[in-house]
Short mmCIF file of the C-alpha atoms (twelve columns), coordinates in Angstrom:
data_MODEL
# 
_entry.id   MODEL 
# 
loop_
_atom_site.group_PDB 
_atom_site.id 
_atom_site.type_symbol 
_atom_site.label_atom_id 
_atom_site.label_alt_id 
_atom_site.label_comp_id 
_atom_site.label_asym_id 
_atom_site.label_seq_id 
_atom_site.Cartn_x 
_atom_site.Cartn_y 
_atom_site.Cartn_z 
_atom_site.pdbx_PDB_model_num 
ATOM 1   C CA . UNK A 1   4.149   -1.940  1.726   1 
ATOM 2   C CA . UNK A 2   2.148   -0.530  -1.022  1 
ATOM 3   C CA . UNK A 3   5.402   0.720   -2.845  1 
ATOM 4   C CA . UNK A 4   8.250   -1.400  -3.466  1 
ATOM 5   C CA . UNK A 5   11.530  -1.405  -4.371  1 
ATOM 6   C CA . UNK A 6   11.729  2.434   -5.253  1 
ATOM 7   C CA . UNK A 7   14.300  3.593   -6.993  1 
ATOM 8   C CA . UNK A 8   16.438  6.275   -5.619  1 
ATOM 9   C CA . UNK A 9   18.720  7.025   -8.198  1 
ATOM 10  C CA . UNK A 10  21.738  6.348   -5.507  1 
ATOM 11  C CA . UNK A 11  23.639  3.489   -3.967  1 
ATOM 12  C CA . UNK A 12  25.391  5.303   -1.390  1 
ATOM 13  C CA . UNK A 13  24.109  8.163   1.049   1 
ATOM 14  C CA . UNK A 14  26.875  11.359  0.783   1 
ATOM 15  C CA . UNK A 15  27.878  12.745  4.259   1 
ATOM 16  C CA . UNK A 16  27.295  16.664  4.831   1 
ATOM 17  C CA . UNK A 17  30.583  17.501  3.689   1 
ATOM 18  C CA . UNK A 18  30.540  16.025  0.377   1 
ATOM 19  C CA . UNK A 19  27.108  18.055  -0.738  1 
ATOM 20  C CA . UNK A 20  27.341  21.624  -1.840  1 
ATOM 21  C CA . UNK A 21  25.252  24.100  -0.006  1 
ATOM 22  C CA . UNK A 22  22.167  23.982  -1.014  1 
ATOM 23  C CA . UNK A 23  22.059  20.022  -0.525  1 
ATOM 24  C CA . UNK A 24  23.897  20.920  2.319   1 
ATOM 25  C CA . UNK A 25  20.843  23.393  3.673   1 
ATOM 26  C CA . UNK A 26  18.483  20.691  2.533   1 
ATOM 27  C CA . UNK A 27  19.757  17.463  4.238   1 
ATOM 28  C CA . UNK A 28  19.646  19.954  7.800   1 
ATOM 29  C CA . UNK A 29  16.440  20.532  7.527   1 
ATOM 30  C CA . UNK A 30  15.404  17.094  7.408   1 
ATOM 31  C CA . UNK A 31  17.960  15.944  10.201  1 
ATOM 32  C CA . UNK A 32  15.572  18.402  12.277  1 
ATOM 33  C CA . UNK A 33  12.916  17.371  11.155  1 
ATOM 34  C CA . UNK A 34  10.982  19.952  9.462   1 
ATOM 35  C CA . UNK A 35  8.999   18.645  6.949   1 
ATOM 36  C CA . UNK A 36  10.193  19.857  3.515   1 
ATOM 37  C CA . UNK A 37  7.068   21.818  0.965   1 
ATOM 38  C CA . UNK A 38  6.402   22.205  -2.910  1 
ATOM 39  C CA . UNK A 39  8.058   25.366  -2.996  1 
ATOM 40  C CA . UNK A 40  10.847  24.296  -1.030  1 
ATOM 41  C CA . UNK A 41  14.560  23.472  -2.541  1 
ATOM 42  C CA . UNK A 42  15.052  19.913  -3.149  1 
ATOM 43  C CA . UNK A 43  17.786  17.198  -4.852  1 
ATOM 44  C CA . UNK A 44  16.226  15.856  -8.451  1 
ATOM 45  C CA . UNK A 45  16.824  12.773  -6.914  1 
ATOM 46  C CA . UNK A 46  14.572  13.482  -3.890  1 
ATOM 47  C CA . UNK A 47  11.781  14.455  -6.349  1 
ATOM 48  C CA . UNK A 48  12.340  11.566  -8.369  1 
ATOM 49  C CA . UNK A 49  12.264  9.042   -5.563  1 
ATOM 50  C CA . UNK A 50  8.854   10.878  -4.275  1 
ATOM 51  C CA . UNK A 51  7.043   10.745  -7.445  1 
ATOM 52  C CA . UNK A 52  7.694   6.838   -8.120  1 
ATOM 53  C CA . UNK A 53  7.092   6.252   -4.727  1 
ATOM 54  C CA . UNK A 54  3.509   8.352   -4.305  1 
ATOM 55  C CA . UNK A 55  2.068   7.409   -7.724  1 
ATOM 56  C CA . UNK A 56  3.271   3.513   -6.307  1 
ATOM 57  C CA . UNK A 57  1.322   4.202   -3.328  1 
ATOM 58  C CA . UNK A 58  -1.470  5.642   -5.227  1 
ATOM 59  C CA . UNK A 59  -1.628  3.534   -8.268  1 
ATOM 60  C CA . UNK A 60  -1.635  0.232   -4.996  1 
ATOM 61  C CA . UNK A 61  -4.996  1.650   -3.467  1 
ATOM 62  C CA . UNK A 62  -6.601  1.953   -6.718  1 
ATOM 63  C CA . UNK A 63  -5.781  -1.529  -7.869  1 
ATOM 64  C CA . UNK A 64  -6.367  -2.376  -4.512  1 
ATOM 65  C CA . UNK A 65  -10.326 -1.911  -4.994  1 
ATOM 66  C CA . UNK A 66  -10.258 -4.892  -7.339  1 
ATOM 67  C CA . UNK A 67  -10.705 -7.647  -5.212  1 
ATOM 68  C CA . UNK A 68  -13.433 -6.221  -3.012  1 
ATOM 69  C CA . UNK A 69  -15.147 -4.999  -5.945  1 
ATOM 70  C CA . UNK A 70  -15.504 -8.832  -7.036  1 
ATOM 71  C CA . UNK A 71  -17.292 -9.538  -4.021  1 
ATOM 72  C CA . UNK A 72  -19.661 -6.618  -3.663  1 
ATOM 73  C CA . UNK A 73  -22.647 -8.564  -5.571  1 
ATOM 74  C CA . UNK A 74  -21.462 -11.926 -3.541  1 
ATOM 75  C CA . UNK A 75  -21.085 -11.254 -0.058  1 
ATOM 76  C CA . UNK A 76  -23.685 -12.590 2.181   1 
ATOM 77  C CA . UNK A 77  -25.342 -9.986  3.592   1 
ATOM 78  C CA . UNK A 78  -26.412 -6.400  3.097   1 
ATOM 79  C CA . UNK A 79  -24.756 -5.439  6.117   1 
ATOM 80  C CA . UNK A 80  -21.412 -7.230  4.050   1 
ATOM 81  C CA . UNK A 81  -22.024 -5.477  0.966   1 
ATOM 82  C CA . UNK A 82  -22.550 -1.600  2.260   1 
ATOM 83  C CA . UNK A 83  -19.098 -2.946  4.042   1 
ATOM 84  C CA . UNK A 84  -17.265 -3.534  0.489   1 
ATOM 85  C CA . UNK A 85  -18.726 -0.658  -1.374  1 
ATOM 86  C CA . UNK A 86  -17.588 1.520   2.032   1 
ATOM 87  C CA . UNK A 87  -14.137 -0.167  1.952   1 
ATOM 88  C CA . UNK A 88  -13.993 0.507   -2.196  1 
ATOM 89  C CA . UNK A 89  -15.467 4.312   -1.654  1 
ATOM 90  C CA . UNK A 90  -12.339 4.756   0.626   1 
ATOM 91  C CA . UNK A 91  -9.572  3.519   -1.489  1 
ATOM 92  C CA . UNK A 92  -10.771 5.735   -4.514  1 
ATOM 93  C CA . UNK A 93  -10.247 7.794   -1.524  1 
ATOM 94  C CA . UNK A 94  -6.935  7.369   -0.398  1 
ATOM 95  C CA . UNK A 95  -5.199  6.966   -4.268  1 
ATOM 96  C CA . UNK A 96  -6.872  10.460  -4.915  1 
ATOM 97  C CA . UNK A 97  -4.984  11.693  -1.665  1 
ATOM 98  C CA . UNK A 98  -1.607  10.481  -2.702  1 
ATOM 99  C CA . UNK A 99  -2.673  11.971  -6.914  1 
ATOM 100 C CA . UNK A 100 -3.202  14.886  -5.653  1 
ATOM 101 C CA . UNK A 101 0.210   14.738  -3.212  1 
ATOM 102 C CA . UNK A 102 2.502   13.710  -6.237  1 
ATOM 103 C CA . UNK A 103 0.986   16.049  -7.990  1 
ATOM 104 C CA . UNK A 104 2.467   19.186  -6.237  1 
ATOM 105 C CA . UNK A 105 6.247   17.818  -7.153  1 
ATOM 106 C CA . UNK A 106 5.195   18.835  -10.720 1 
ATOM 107 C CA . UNK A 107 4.241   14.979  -12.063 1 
ATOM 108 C CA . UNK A 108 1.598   14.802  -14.341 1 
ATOM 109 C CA . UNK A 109 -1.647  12.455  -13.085 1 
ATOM 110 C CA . UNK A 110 -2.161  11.410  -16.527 1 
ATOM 111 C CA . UNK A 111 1.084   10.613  -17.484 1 
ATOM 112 C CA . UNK A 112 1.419   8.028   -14.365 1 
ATOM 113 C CA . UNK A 113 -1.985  6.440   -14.662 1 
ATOM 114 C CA . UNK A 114 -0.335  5.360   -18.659 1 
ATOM 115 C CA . UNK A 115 2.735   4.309   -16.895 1 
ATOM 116 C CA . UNK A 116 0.866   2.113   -14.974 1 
ATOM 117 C CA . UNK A 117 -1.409  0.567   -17.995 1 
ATOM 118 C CA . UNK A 118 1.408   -0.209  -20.146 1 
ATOM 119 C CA . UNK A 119 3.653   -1.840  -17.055 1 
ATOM 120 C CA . UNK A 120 5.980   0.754   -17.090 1 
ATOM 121 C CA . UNK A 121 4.691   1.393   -13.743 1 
ATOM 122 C CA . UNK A 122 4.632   -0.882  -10.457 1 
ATOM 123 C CA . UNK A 123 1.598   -1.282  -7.881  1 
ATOM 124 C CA . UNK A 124 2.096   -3.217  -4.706  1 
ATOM 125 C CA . UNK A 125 2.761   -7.158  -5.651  1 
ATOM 126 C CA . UNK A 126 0.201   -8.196  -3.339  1 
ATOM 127 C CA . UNK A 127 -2.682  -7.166  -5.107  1 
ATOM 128 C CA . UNK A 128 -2.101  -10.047 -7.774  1 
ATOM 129 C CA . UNK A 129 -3.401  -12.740 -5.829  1 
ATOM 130 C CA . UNK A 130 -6.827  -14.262 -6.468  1 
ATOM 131 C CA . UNK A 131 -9.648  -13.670 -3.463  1 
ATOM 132 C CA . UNK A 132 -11.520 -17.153 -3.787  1 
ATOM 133 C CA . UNK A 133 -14.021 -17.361 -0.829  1 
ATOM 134 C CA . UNK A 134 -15.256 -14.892 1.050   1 
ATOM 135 C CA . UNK A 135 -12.728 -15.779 4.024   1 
ATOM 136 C CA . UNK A 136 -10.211 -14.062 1.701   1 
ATOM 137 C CA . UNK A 137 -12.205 -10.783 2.285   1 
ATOM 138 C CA . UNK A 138 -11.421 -10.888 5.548   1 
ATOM 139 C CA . UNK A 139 -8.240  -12.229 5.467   1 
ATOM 140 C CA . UNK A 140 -7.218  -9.155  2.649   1 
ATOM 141 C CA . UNK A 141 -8.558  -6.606  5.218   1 
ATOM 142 C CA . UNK A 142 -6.988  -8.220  8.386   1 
ATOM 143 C CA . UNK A 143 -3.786  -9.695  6.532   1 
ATOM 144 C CA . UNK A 144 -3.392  -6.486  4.075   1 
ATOM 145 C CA . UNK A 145 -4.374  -3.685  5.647   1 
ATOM 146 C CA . UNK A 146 -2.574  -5.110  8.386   1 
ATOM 147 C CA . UNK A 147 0.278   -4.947  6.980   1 
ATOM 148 C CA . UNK A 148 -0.346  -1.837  5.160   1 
ATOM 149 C CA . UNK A 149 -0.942  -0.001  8.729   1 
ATOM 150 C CA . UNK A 150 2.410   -1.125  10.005  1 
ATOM 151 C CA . UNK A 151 3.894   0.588   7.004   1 
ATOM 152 C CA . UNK A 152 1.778   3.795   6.653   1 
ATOM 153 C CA . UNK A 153 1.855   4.930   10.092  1 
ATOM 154 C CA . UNK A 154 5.422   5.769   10.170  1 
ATOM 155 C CA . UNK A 155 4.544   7.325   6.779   1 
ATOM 156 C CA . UNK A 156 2.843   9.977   8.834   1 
ATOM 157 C CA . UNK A 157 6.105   11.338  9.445   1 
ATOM 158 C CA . UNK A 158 7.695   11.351  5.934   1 
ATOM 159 C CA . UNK A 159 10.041  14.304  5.377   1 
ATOM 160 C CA . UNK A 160 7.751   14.986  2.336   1 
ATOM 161 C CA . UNK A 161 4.930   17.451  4.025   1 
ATOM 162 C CA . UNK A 162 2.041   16.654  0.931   1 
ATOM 163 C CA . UNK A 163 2.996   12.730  1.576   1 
ATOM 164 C CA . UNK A 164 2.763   13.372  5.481   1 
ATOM 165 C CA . UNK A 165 -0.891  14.763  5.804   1 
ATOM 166 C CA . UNK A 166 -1.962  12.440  3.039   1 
ATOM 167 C CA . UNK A 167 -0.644  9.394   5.345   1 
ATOM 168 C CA . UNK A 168 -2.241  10.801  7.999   1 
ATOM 169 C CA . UNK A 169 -5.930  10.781  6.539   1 
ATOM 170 C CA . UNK A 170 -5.387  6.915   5.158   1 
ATOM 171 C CA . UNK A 171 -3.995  6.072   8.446   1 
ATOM 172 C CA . UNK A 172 -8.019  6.752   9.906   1 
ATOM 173 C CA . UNK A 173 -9.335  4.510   7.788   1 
ATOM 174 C CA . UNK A 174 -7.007  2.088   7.081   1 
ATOM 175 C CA . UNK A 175 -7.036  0.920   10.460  1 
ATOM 176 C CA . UNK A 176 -11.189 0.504   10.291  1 
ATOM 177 C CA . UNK A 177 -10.496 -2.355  7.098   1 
ATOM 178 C CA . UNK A 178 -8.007  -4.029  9.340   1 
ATOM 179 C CA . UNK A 179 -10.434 -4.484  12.272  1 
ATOM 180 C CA . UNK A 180 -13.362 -4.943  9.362   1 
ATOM 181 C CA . UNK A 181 -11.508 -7.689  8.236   1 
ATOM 182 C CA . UNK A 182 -10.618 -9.550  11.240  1 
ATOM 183 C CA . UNK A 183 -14.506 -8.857  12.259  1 
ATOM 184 C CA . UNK A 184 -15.078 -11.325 9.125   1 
ATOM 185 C CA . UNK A 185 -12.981 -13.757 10.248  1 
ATOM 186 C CA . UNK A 186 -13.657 -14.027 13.815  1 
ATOM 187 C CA . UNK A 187 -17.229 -14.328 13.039  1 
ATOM 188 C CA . UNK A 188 -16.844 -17.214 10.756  1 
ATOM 189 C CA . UNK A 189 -14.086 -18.675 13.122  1 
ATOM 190 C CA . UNK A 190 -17.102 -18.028 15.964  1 
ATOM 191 C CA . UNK A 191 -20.522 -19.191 14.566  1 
ATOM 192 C CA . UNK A 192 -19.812 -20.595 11.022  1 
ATOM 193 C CA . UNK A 193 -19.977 -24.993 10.360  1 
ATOM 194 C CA . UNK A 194 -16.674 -26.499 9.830   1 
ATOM 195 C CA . UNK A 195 -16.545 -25.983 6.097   1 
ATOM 196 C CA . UNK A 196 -15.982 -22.228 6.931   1 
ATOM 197 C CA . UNK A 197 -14.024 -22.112 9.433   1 
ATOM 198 C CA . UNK A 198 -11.583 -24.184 6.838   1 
ATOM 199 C CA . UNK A 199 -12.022 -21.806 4.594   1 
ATOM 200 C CA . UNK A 200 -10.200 -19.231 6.859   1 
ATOM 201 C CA . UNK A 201 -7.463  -21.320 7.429   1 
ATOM 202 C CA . UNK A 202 -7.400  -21.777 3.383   1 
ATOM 203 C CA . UNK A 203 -7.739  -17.533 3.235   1 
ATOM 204 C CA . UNK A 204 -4.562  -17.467 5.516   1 
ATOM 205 C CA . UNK A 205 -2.172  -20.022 4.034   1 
ATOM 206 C CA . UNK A 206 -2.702  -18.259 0.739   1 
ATOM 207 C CA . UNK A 207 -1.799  -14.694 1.826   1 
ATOM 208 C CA . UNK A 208 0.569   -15.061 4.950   1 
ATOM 209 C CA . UNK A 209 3.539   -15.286 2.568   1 
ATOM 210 C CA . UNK A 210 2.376   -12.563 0.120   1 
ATOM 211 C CA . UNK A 211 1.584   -10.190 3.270   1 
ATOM 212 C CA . UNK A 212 5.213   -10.661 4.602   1 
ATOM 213 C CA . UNK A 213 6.391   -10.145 0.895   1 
ATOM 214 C CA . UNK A 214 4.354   -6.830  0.775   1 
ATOM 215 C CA . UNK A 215 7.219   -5.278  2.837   1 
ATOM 216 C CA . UNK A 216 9.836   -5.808  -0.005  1 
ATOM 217 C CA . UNK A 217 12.864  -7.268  -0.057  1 
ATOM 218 C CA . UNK A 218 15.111  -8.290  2.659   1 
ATOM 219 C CA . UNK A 219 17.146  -5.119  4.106   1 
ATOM 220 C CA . UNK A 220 20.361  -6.860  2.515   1 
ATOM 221 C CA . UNK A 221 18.750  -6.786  -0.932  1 
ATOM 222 C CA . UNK A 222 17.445  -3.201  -0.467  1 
ATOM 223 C CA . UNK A 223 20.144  -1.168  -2.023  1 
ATOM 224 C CA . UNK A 224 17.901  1.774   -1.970  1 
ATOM 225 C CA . UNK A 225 16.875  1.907   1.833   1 
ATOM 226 C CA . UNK A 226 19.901  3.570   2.876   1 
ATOM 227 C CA . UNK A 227 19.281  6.585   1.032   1 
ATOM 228 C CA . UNK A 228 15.671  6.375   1.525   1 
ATOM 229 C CA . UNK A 229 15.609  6.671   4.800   1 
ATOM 230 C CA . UNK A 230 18.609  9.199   5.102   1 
ATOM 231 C CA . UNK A 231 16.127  11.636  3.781   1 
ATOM 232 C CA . UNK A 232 13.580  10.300  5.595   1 
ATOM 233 C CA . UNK A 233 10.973  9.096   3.124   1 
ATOM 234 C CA . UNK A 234 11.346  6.151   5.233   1 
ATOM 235 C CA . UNK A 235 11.501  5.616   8.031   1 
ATOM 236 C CA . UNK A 236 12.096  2.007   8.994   1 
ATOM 237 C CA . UNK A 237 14.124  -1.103  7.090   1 
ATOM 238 C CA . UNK A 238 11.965  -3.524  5.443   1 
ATOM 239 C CA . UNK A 239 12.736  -6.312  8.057   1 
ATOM 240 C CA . UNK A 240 12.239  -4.033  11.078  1 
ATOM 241 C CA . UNK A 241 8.911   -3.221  9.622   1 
ATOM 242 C CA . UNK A 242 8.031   -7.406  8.465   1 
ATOM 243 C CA . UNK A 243 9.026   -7.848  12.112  1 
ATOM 244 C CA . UNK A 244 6.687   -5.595  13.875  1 
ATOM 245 C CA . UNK A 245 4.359   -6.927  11.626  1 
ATOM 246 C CA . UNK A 246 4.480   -10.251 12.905  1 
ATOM 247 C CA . UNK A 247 4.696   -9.729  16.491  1 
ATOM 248 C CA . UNK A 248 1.431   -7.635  16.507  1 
ATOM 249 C CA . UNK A 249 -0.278  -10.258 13.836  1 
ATOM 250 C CA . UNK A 250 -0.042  -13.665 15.908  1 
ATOM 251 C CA . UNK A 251 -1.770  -12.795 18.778  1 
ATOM 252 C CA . UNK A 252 -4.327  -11.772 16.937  1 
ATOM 253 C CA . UNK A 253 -4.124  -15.460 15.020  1 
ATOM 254 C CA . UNK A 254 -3.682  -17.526 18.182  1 
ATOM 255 C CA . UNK A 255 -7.334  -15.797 19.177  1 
ATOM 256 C CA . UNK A 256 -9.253  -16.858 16.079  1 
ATOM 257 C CA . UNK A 257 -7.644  -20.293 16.525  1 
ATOM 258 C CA . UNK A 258 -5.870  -20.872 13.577  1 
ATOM 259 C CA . UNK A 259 -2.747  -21.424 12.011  1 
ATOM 260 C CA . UNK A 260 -0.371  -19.995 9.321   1 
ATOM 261 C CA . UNK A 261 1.811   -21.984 7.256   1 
ATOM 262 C CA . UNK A 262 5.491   -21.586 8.693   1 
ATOM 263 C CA . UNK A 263 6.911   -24.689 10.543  1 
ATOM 264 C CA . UNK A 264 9.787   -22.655 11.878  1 
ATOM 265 C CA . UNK A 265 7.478   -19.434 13.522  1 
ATOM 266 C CA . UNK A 266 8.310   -19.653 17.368  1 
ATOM 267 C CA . UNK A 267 8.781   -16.788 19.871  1 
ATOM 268 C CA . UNK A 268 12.481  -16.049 20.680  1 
ATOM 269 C CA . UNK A 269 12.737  -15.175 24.229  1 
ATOM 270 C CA . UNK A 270 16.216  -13.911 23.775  1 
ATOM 271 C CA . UNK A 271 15.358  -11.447 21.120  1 
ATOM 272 C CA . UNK A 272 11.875  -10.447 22.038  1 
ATOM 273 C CA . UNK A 273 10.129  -11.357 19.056  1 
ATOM 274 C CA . UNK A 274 8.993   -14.229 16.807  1 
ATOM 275 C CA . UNK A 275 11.636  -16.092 14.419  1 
ATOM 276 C CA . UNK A 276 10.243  -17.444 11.352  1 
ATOM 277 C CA . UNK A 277 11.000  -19.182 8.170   1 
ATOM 278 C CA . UNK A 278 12.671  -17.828 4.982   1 
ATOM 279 C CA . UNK A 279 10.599  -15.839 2.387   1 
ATOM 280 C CA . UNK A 280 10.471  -17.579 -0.968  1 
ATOM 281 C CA . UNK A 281 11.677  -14.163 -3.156  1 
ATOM 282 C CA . UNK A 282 11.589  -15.576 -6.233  1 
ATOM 283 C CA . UNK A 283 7.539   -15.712 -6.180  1 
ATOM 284 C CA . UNK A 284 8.137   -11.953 -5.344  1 
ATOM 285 C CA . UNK A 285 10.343  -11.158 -7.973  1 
ATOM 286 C CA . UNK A 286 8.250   -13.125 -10.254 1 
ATOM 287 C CA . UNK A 287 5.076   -11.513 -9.235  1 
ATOM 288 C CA . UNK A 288 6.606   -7.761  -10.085 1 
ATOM 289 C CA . UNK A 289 7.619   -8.856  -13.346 1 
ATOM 290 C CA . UNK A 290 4.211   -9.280  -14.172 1 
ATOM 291 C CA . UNK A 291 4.016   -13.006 -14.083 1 
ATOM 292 C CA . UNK A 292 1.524   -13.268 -11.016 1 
ATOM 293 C CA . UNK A 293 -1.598  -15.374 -10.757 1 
ATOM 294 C CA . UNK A 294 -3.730  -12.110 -11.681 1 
ATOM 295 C CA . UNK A 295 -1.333  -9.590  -12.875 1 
ATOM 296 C CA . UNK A 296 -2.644  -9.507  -16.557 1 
ATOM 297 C CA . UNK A 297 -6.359  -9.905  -14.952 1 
ATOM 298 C CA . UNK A 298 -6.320  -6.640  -12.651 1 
ATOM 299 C CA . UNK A 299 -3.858  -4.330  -15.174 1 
ATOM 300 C CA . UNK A 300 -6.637  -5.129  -17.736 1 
ATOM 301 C CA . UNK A 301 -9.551  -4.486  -15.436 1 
ATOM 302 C CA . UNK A 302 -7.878  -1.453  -14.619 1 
ATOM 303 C CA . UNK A 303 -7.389  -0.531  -17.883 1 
ATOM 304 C CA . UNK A 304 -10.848 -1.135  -18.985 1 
ATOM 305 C CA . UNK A 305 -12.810 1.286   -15.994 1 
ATOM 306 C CA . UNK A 306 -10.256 4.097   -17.124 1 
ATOM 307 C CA . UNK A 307 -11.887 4.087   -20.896 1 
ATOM 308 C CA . UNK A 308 -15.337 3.050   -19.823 1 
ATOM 309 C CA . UNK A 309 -15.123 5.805   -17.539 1 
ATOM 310 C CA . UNK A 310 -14.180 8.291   -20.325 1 
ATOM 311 C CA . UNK A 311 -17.644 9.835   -20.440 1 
ATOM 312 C CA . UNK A 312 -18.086 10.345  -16.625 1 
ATOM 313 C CA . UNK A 313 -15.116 12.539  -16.366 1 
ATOM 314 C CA . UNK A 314 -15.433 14.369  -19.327 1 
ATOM 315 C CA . UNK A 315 -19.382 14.851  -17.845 1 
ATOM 316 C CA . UNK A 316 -17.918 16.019  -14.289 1 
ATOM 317 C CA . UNK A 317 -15.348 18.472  -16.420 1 
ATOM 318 C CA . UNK A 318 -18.213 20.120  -18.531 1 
ATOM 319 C CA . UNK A 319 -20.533 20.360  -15.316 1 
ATOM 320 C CA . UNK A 320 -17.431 22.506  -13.568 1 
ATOM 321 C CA . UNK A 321 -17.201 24.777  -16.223 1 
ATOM 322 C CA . UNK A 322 -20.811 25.042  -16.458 1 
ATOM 323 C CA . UNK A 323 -21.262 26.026  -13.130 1 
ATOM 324 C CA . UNK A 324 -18.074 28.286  -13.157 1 
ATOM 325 C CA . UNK A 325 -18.905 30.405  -15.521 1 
ATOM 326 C CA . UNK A 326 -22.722 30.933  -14.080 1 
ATOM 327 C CA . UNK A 327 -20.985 32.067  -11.038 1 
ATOM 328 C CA . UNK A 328 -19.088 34.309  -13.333 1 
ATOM 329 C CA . UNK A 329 -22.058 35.966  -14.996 1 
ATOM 330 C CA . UNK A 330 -23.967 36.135  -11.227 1 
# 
């Protein structure tokens, strides 16, 4: 998930009868599900929970462009490259959705981008891993968008309506970077010497772990889920959604013919799905504290475009009001 561990600002979810009326009103409406607006009524807490949540999200698919971007002058063909820079086009894409979606609870853009630049501010702890080959292109777009898909398309029907149509226009492309990405890997898995096809295998060791830790914490170390999903920003647990994830993910490995690196993955017959090893958390927890292999690399990076960008935007702003007030004088 590109947000994790959200705060909600409440342990325990309040039945109808202990809310007053307009909470009362509120909580209806979303048991119906009709999507709550801007100008609608809503709990400070709801609001709260939205904006760290959507500037998360957001802040995730900007960071997110990091590790293609390092690739864009190093990937092997042209046909590679127009990939990336299509792949980085739509991420600046999608974290200008969600802006502009947080944006209409009455949080301030600028004010979360700091947040973010002086780690005050989370983005999604899978983004702080190093992409070493060009395998790990593929495996990011297969693995991570993967895994991003399984997450966002419930997303589509968020409570929130802003959130909602924003998840729907990610969802579209999204699911392009997955297939992209596995399109990488097959073909190396396909046509390329043995030295490449271990690379893949290296690509997926690296991130299976980190994709199933993208989903956040176990559902019994979620204390926030409950009310989450009461108001139906979410709308699946954590391990329901890691689950899903993995059923639909090792097909797809079994056809490229490799591996991942969990002794204990087997398909339970009984329960319908795959069983598989435990999640070592404390790389998780130690990855959103900041102390991830490229945490301090990407926050910096990111850091860095936002001032050496300075001139572009204040360009873009004084072209606007150029134009504007030509049109006004017309």
């Amino acid at each position: 998930m590109y947000a994790q561990q959200v705060e909600t600002g409440t342990k325990t979810v309040r039945s109808l009868d202990e809310m007053g009326a307009e909470e009362r009103a509120f909580q209806e409406k979303i048991d119906a599900e009709i999507k709550i607006e801007a100008k609608n009524w809503m709990p400070d807490n709801y609001r709260k929970t939205l904006i760290r949540q959507i500037s998360q999200h957001a802040h995730s698919e900007i960071v997110g462009m990091l590790p293609e971007g390092n690739w864009v002058t190093r990937a092997p063909t042209l046909k590679r490259k127009l990939q990336l820079m299509a792949k980085i086009q739509d991420e600046a894409g999608h974290g200008l959705y969600l802006y502009s979606a947080m944006e209409t609870l009455g949080a301030d853009r600028d004010e979360e981008i700091e947040k973010l630049h002086s780690g005050r501010a989370k983005y999604s702890s899978i983004f702080n891993y190093p992409t070493l080959n060009w395998a790990d292109m593929g495996a990011v777009g297969w693995l991570v968008d993967g895994a991003a898909i399984v997450n966002q398309v419930p997303l589509q029907r968020t409570s929130y309506g802003p959130y909602s149509r924003a998840m729907i226009r990610v969802c579209k492309e999204e699911s392009f970077h997955q297939r992209q990405g596995y399109e990488i890997l097959l073909h190396m898995m396909r046509h390329g010497n043995q030295a490449q096809k271990d690379m893949v295998q290296d690509a997926i060791n690296r991130l299976w772990w980190p994709s199933l830790m993208m989903f956040g914490p176990s559902d019994a170390d979620s204390p926030n889920s409950a009310q989450s999903m009461a108001w139906k920003i979410k709308r699946h647990t954590n391990d329901e959604l890691r689950q899903r994830f993995i059923d639909q993910t090792i097909p797809q490995l079994e056809l490229l013919g490799c591996t991942v690196p969990d002794p204990d993955l087997k398909w339970n017959e009984e329960r319908g799905h795959y069983d598989f090893g435990e999640i070592q958390w404390e790389e998780f927890y130690e990855v959103l504290k900041g102390n991830g292999p490229c945490n301090r690399e990407r926050l910096e990076t990111r850091r860095n475009a936002t001032q050496e960008g300075a001139w572009v935007r204040k360009a873009a702003v004084a072209h606007a009001n150029k134009k504007q007030k030509q049109q006004a004088a017309a």
